[in-house]
Residue frames as a rotation matrix with the C-alpha (Angstrom) as fourth column:
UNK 1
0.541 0.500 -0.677 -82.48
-0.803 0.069 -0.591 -61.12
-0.249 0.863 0.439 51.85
UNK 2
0.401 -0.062 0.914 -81.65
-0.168 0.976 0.140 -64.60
-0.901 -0.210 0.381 50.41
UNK 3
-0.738 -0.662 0.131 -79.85
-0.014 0.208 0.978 -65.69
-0.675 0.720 -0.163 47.81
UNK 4
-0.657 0.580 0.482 -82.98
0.615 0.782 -0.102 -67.00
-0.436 0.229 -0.870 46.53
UNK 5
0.706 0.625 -0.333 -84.93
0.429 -0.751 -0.502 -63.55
-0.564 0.211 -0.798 46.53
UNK 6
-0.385 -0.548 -0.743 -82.46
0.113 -0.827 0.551 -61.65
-0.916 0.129 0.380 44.23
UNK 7
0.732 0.566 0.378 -83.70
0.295 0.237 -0.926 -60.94
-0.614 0.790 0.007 41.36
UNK 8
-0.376 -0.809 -0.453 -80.10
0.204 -0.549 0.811 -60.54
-0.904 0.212 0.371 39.17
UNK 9
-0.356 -0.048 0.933 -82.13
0.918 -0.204 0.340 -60.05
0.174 0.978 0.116 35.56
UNK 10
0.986 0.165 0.016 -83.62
0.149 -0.927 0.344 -56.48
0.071 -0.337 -0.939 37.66
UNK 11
0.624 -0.485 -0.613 -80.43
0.212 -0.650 0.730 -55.79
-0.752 -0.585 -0.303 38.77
UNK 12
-0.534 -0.728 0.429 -78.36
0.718 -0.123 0.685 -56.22
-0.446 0.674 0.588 35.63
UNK 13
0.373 0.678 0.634 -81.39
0.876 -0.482 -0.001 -54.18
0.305 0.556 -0.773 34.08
UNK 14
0.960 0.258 -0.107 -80.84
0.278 -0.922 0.271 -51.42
-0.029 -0.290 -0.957 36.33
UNK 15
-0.034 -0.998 -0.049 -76.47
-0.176 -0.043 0.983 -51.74
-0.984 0.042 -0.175 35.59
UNK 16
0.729 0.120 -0.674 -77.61
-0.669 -0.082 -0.738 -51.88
-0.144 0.989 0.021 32.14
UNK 17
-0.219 -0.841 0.495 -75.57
-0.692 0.491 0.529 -55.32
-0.688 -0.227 -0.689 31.85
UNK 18
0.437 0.531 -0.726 -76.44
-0.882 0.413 -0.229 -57.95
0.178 0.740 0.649 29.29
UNK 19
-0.146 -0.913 0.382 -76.06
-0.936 0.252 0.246 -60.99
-0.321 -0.321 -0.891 30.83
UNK 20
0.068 0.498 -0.865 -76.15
-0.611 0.706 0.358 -64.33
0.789 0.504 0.352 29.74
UNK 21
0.542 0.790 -0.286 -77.41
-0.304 0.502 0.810 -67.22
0.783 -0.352 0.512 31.56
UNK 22
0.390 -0.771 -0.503 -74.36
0.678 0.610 -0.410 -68.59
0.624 -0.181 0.761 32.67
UNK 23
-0.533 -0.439 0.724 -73.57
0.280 -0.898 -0.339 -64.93
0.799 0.022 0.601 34.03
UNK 24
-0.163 0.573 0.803 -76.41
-0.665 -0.665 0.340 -64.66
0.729 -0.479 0.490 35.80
UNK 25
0.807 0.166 -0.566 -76.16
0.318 0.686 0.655 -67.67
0.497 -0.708 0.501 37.74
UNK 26
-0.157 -0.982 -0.107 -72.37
0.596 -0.008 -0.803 -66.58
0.787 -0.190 0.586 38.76
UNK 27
-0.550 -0.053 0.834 -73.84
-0.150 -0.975 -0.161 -63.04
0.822 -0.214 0.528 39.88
UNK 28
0.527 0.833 0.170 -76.54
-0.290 -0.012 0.957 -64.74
0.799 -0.553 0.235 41.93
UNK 29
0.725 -0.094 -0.682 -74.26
0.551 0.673 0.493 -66.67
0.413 -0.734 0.540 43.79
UNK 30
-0.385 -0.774 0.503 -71.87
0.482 -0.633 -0.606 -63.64
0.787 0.009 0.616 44.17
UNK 31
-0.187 0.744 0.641 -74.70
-0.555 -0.618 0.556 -61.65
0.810 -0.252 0.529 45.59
UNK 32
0.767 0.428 -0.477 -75.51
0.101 0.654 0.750 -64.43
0.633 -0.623 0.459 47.99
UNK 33
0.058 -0.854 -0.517 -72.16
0.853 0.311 -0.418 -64.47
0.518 -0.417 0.747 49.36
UNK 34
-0.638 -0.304 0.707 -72.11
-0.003 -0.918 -0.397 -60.81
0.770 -0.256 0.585 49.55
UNK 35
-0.178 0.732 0.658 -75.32
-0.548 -0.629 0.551 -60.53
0.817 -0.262 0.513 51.25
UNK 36
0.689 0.475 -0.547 -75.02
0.105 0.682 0.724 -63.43
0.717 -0.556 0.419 53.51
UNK 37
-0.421 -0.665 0.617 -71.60
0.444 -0.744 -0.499 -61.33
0.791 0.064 0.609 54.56
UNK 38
-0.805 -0.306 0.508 -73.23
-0.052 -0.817 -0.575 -58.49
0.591 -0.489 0.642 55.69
UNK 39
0.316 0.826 0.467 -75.70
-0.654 -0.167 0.738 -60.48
0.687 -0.539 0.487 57.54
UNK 40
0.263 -0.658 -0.706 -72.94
0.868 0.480 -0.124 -62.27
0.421 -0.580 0.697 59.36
UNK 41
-0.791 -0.585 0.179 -71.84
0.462 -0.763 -0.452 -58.40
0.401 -0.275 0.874 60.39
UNK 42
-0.166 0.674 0.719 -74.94
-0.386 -0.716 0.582 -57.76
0.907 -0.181 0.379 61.65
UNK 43
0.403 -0.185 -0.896 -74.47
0.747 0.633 0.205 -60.53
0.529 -0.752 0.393 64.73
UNK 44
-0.373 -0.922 -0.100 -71.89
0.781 -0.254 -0.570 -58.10
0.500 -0.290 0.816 65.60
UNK 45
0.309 0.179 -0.934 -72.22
0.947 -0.148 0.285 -56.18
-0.087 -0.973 -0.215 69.10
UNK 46
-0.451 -0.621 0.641 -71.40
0.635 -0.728 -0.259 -52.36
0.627 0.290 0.723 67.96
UNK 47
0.886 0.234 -0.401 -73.23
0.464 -0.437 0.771 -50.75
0.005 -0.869 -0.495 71.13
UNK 48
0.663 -0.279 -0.695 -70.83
0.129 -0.872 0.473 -47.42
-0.737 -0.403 -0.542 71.91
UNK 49
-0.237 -0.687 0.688 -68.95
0.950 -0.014 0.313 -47.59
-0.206 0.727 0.655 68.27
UNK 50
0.034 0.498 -0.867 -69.06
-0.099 -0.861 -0.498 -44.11
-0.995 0.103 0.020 66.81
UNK 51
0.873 0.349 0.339 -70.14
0.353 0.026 -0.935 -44.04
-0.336 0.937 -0.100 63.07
UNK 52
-0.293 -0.610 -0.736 -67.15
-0.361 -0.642 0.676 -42.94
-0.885 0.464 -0.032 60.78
UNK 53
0.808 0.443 -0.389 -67.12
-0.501 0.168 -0.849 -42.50
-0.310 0.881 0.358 57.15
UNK 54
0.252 -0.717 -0.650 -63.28
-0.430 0.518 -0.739 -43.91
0.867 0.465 -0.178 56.76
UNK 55
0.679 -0.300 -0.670 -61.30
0.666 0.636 0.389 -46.50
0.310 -0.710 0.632 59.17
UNK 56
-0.212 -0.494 -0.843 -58.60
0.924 -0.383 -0.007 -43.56
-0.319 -0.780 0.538 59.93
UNK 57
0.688 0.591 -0.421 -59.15
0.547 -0.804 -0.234 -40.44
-0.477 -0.070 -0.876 60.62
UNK 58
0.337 0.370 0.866 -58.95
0.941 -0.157 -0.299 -37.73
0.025 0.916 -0.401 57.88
UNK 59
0.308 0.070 -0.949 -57.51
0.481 -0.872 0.092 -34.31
-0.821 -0.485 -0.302 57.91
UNK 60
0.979 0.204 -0.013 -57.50
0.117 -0.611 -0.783 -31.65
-0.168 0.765 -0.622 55.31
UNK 61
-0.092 -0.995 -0.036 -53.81
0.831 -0.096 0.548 -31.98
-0.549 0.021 0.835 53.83
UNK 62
-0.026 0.009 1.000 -54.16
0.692 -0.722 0.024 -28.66
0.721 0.692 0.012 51.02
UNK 63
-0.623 -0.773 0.119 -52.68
0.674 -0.608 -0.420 -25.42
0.397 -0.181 0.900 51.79
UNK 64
0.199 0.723 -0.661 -54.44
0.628 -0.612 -0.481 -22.57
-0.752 -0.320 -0.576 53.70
UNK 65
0.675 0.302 0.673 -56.03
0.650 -0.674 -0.350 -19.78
0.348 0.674 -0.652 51.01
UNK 66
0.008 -0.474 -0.881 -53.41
0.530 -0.745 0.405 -16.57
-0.848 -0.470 0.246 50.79
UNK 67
0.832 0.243 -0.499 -52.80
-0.103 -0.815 -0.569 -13.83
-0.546 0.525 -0.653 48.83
UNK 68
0.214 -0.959 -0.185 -50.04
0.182 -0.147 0.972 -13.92
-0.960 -0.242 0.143 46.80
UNK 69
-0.519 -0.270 -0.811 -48.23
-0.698 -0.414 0.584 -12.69
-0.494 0.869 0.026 43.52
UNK 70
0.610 0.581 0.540 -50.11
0.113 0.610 -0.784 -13.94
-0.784 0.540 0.306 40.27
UNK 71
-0.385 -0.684 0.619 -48.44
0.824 0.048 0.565 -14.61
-0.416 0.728 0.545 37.00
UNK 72
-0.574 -0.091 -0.814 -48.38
-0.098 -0.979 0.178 -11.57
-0.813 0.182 0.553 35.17
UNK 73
0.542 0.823 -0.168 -50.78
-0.355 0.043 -0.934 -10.67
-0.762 0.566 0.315 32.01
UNK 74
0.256 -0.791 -0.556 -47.80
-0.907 0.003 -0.422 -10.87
0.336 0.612 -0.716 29.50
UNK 75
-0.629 -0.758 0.173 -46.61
-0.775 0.630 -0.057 -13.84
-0.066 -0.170 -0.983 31.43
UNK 76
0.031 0.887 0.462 -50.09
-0.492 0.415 -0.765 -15.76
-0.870 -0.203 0.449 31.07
UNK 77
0.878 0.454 0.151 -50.15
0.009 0.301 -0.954 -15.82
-0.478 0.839 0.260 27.37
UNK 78
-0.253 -0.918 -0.307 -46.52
-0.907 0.114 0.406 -16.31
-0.338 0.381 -0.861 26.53
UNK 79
-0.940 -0.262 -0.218 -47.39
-0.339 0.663 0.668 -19.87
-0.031 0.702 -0.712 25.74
UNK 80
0.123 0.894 0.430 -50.92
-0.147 0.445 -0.883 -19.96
-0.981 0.045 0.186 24.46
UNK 81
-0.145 -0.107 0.984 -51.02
0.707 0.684 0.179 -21.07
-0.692 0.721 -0.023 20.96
UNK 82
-0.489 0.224 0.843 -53.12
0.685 -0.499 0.530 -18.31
0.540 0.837 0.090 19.67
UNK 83
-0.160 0.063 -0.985 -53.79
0.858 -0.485 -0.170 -14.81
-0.488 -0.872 0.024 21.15
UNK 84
-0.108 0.200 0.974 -55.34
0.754 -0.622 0.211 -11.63
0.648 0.757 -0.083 20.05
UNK 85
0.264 0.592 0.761 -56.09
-0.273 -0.711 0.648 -8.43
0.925 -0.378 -0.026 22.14
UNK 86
-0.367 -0.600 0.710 -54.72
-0.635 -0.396 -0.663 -9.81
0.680 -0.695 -0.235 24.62
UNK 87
0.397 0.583 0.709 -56.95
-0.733 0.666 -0.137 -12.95
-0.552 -0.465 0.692 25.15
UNK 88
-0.601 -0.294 0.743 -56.43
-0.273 0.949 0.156 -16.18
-0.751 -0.109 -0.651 24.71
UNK 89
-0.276 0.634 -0.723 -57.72
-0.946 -0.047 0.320 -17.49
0.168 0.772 0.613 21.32
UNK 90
-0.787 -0.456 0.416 -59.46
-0.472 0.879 0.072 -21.25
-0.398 -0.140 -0.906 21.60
UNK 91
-0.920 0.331 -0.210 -61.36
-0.148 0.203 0.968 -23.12
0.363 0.922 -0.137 19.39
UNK 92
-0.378 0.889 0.258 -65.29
-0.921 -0.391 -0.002 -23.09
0.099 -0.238 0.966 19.23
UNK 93
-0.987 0.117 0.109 -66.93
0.107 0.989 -0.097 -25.89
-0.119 -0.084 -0.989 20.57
UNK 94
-0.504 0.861 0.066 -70.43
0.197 0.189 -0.962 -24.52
-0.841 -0.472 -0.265 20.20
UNK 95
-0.540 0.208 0.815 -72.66
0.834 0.258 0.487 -24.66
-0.109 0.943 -0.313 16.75
C-alpha cells in the first residue's frame, strides 16, 4: 500500500483522533514511512526461519502451585477497617 492510498481521516476515525490538517499530513507521511518499512522487510529471504512471538526465548519465571499454610481467619481481618461477624465490611458500590 502507498503512501498515497492511506486514507488517515478513516484511520483517525477509527482511533477516534481529531485531527487537524496539518496533523494529518504528518500522519500520512508517518504511515508512508512505516509502510514502505515493512515492504523493504518483505525483500527479505526468511525460507527455514521459525515464527516466534518474542526475539528471546521465554520461560515461565512464577513459582510452581503448592500447598501451604494460609493466614489465619483472625489473622486476615486484623487490619481491615471494618468487620462484623467475622467478614470483612466494604462499601457498596451497587445502587
Amino acid at each position: 500500500m502507498a503512501s498515497a492510498e492511506i486514507n488517515v481521516k478513516y484511520v483517525a476515525h477509527l482511533a477516534r483522533l481529531a485531527l487537524t490538517p496539518e496533523e494529518e499530513t504528518k500522519l500520512a507521511a508517518q504511515l508512508g514511512n512505516i509502510l514502505g518499512y515493512i515492504e523493504k522487510l518483505r525483500e527479505l529471504d526468511v525460507t527455514g526461519v521459525e515464527p516466534t512471538a518474542h526475539a528471546v526465548p521465554m520461560v515461565n519465571c512464577t513459582r510452581a502451585d503448592e500447598v501451604r499454610e494460609s493466614l489465619s481467619h483472625e489473622e486476615a481481618l486484623r487490619n481491615a477497617p471494618r468487620q462484623a461477624n467475622g467478614l470483612f465490611i466494604v462499601p457498596k458500590i451497587v445502587e
